[in-house]
C-alpha positions as CSV (number, residue, x, y, z in Angstrom):
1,X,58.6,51.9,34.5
2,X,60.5,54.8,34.6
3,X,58.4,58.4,34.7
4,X,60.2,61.4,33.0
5,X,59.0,65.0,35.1
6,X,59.9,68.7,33.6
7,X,59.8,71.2,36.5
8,X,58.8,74.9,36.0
9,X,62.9,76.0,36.2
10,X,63.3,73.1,33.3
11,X,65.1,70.5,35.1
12,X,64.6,66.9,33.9
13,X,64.0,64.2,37.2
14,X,63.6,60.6,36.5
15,X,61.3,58.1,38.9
16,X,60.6,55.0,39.5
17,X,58.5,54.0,42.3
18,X,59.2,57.6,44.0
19,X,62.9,57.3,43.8
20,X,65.0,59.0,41.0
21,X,66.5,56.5,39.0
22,X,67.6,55.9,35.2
23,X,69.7,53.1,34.0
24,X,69.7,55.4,30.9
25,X,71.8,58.4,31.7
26,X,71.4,60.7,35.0
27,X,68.2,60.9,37.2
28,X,68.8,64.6,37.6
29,X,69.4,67.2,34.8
30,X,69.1,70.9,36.6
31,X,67.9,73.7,34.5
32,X,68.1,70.7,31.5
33,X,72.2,71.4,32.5
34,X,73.6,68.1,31.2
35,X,76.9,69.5,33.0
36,X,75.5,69.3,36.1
37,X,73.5,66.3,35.8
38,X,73.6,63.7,38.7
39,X,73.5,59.8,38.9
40,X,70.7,57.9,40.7
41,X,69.6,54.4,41.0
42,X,66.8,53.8,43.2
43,X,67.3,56.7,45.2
44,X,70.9,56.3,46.0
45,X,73.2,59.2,44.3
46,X,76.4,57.7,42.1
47,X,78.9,59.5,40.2
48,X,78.8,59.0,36.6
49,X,82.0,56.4,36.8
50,X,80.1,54.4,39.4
51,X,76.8,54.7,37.9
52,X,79.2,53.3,34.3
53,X,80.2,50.7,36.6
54,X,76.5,49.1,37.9
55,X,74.9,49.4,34.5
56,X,78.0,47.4,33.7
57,X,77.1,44.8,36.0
58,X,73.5,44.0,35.0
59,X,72.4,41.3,33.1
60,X,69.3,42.1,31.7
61,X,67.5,38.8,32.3
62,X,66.0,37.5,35.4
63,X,67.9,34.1,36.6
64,X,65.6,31.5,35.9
65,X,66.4,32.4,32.6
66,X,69.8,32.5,32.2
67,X,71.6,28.7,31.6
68,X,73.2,29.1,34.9
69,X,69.7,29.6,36.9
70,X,68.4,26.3,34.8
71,X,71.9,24.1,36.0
72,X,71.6,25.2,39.5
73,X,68.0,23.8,39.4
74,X,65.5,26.9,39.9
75,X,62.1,26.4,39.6
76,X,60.3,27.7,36.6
């Protein structure tokens, strides 16, 4: 789960597991600055068009759950 932290200068950092990450819009938001926010999924910085272009990618369910994790014969 992903922790929300307010520093004393009132930037916004998002965690998870002691990384900054958000699949919901930027890890980073100095001084609450949305203009200079930054881009991080587990730990590793993105700009915004390549943080646009992972969340993109993701599925959302786990692969024994999708129809194509049943046909390829994983365990459930």
């Amino acid at each position: 789960m992903t922790k929300k932290m307010k520093t004393t200068d009132g930037s916004i950092v998002y965690y998870l597991d002691g990384k900054m990450h958000n699949w919901d819009g930027p890890a980073l938001i100095p001084q609450g600055n949305k203009r200079l926010a930054e881009y991080y999924l587990f730990g590793i910085k993105h700009t915004k068009e390549q943080w646009e272009e992972k969340k993109k990618d993701v599925n959302g369910q786990p692969f024994y759950k999708t129809s194509a994790g049943k046909a390829a014969g994983a365990r459930v």
